[in-house]
C-alpha positions in Angstrom: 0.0 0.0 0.0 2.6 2.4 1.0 4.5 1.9 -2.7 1.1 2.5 -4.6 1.1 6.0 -2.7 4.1 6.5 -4.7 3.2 6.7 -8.2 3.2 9.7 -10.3 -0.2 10.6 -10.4 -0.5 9.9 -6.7 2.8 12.3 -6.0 1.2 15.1 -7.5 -2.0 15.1 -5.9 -0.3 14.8 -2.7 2.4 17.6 -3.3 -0.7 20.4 -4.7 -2.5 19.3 -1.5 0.8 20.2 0.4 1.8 23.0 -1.8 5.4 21.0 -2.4 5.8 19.8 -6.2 7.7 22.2 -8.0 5.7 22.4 -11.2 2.3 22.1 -9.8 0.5 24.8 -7.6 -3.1 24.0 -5.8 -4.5 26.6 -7.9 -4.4 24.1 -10.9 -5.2 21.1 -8.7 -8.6 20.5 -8.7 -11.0 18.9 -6.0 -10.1 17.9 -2.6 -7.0 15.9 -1.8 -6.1 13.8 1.3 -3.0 14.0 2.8 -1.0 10.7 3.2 0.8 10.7 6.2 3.0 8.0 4.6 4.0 10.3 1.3 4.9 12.6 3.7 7.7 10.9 5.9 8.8 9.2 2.8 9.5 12.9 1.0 11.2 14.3 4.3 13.1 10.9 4.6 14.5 11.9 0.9 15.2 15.7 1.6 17.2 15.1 4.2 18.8 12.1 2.9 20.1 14.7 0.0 20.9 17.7 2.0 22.9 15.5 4.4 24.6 13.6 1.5 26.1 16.9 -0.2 26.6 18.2 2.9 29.2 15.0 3.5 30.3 15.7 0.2 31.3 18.9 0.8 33.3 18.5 3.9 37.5 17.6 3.7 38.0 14.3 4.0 40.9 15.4 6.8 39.5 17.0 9.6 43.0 15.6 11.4 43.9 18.7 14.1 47.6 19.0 13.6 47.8 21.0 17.4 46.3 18.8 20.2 45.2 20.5 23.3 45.7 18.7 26.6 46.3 19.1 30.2 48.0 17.2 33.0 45.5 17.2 35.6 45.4 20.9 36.3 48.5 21.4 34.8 49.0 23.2 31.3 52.4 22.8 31.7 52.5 19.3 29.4 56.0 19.4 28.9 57.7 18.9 31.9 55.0 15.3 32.5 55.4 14.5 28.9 58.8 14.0 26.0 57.7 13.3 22.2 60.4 12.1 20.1 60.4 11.0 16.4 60.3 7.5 17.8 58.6 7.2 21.1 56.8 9.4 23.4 56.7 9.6 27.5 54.2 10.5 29.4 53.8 10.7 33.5 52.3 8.2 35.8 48.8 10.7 36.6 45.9 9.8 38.5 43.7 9.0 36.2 44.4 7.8 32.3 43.1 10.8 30.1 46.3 12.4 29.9 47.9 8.9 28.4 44.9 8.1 26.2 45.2 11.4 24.3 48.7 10.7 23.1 47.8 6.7 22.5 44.9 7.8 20.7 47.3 10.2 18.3 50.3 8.3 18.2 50.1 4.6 19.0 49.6 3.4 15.3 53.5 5.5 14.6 55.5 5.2 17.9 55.1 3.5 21.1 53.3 5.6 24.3 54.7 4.5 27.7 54.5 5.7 30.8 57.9 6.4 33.0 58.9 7.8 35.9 62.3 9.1 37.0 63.8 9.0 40.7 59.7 8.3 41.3 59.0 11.1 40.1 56.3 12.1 37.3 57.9 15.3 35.3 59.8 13.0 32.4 59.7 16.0 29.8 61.9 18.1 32.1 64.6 15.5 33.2 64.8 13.0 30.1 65.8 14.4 26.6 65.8 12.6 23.1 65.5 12.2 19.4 64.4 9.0 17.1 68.3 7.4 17.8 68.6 7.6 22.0 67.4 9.2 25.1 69.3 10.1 27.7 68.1 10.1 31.7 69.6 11.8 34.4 71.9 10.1 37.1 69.4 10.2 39.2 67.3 7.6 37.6 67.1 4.0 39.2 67.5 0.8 38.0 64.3 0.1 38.0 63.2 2.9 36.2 66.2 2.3 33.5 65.5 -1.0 32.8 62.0 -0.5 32.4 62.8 2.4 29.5 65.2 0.0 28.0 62.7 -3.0 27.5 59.8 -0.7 26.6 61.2 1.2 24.0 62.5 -0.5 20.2 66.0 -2.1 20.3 67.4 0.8 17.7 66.5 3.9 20.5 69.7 3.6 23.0 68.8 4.7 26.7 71.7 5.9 28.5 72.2 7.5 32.4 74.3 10.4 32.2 76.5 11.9 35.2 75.5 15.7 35.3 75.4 18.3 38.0 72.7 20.0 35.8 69.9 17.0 36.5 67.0 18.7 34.5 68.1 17.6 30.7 65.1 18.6 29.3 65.8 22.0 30.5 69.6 22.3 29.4 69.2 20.6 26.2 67.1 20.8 23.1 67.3 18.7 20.1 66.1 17.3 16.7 67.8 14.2 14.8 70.6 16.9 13.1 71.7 19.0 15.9 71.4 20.1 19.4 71.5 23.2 21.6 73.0 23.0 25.3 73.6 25.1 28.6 76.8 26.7 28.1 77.9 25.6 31.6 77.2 22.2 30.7 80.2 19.6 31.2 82.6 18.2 28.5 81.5 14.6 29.1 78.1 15.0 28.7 78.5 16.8 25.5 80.5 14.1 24.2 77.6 11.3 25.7 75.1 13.8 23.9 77.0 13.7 20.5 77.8 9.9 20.6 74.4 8.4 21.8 71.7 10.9 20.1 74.1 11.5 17.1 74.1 14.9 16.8 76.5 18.0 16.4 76.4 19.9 19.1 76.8 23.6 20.3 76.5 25.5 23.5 74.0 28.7 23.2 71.5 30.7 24.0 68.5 31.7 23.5 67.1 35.2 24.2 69.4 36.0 26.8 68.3 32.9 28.5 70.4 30.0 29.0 67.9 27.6 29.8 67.9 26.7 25.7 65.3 23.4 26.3 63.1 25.5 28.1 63.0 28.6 25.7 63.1 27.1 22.5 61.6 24.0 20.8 62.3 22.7 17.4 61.7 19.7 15.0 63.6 18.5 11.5 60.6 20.5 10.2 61.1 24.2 11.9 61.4 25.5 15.6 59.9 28.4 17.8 62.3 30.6 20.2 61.6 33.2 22.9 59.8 35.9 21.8 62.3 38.4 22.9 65.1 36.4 20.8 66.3 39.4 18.5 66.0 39.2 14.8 70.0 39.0 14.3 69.8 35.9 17.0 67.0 33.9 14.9 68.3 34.0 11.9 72.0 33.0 13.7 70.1 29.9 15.4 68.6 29.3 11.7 71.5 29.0 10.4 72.9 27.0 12.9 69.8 24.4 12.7 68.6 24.8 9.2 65.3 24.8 10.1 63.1 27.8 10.0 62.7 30.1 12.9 59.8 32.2 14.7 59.9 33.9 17.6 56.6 32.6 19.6 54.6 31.7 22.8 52.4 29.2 23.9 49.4 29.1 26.7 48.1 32.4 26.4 51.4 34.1 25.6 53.8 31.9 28.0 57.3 31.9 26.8 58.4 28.4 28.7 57.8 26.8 25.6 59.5 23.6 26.8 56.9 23.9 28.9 53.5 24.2 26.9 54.8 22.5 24.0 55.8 18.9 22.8 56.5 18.3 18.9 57.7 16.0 16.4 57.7 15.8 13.0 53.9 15.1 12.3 52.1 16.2 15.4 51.6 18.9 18.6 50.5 18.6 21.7 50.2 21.7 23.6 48.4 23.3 26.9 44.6 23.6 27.6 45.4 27.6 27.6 46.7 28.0 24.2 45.0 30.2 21.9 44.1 29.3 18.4 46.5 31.9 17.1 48.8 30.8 18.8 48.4 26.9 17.5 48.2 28.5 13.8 51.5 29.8 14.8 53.2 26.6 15.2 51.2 24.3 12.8 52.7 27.0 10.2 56.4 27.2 11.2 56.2 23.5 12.4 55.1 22.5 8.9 52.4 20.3 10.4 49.5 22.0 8.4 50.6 21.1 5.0 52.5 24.7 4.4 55.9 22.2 3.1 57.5 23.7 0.1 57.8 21.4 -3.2 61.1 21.2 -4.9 62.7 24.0 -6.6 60.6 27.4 -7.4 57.6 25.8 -5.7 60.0 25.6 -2.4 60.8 28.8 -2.4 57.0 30.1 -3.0 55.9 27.8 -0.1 58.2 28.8 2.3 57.1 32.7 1.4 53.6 32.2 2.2 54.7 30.0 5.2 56.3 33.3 6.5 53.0 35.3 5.3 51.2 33.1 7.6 53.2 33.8 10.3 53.4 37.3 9.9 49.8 37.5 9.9 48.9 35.2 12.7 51.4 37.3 15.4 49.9 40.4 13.8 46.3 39.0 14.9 47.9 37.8 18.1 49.2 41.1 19.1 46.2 43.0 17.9 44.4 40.9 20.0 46.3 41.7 23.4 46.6 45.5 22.6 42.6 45.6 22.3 
């Protein structure tokens, strides 16, 4: 019954009844016409069906947010409970599991996601530091806690304790896979263990008059983000030095501990509950995580113009928005 409602003729006298065929009117329709409550669920059913089809359509494909906002228990401060690496990540032992299960849900299918703690304690992003080849612990750590890190994480990433005065790695040293940046006060043996065991070249700095260079600068193999008082002369110095592209930046709400509100790799971000989204346009530009790589050749070089044009234009919002 319901499918003889359905032909032609049976369509048109319903839709002049309801005023809803497009080449018929009431005004031509003649006599009286019952409404079939049937006809009528079966042309809403198709209306929407349509309007919710191209709307699907319509939409990317990759709604993927490069920038992941998170928190460790009240904490925007996700760096010092959390290290991110090319080829593993680290997160704190918290209370409850939501702080893990954001970075498993991200990064599990890449890298492995383990928790750690060091001397029992739950800040791994401020005393460990790392890249893809090894991460290095402070002296500190037990054995325990070493072996753990050793038989958790793959055979190629070498863990190794280092005897330093300056416990806090993640705070004297920062690092990609090429190169890394240390405390100038830092001692000759633990640059050579950071050379050897990470494989990078390495160079005492610092970073807008701070020396704390893992604290006030973060950077990838992609691009990096410095303190925002780092002078114009001293970014495109460190530049140079990391050939990687620069900005000066901040993070949660105009923070400048960016070891502190920011964890980065290659592909992804994860950064405090307090950052703005200028902010995360910020680093999903110079961080390359939005797509803004260059192609080969003239196409580079046009890419990494706009990437600047972005930037440009995001602090230019940014700082509008704190003057108003």
């Amino acid at each position: 019954r319901f499918l003889w409602w359905l032909r032609p003729s049976n369509i048109k006298q319903e839709c002049c009844a309801l005023s809803l065929h497009p080449f018929y009117h009431p005004f031509f329709c003649r006599g009286p016409r019952v409404v079939s409550f049937p006809l009528v669920v079966a042309f809403f059913i198709t209306l929407s069906l349509t309007f919710f089809g191209s709307v699907e359509q319509r939409l990317p494909r990759d709604t993927h947010n490069m920038a992941t906002r998170v928190a460790f228990e009240n904490s925007n401060e996700i760096g010092v409970f959390a290290a991110l690496t090319n080829g593993y990540c680290l997160t704190g032992i918290n209370r409850s599991e939501n702080f893990y299960s954001v970075f498993e849900a991200e990064l599990s299918q890449h890298i492995p996601v383990l928790h750690a703690t060091i001397a029992g304690c739950r800040f791994v992003g401020r005393t460990t530091v790392g890249n893809r080849r090894g991460l290095l612990v402070p002296n500190t750590t037990t054995d325990n806690e070493l072996s753990h890190l050793r038989n958790s994480l793959p055979d190629s990433v070498v863990v190794q304790r280092v005897e330093e005065r300056l416990s806090a790695l993640g705070n004297i040293i920062a690092t990609n896979d090429h190169v890394a940046l240390v405390h100038p006060d830092i001692d000759r043996e633990t640059e050579d263990v950071i050379s050897d065991v990470l494989g990078v070249e390495v160079f005492r700095q610092i970073v807008g008059g701070q020396a704390l260079v893992g604290s006030y600068c973060k950077f990838s193999n992609q691009g990096g983000m410095v303190h925002p008082r780092t002078t114009v002369e001293d970014i495109e110095e460190l530049s140079s030095l990391l050939q990687v592209p620069l900005v000066a930046g901040t993070v949660n709400r105009g923070s400048d501990v960016l070891g502190g509100g920011l964890i980065v790799n290659d592909w992804s971000s994860f950064v405090g509950l307090d950052t703005t989204s200028t902010e995360i346009s910020v680093i999903e530009n110079i961080f390359r995580l939005s797509g803004a790589g260059g192609a080969s050749g003239g196409g580079q070089l046009a890419g990494q113009q706009g990437q600047q044009s972005n930037i440009v234009t995001n602090m230019r919002s940014a700082l509008i928005d704190q003057l108003s």
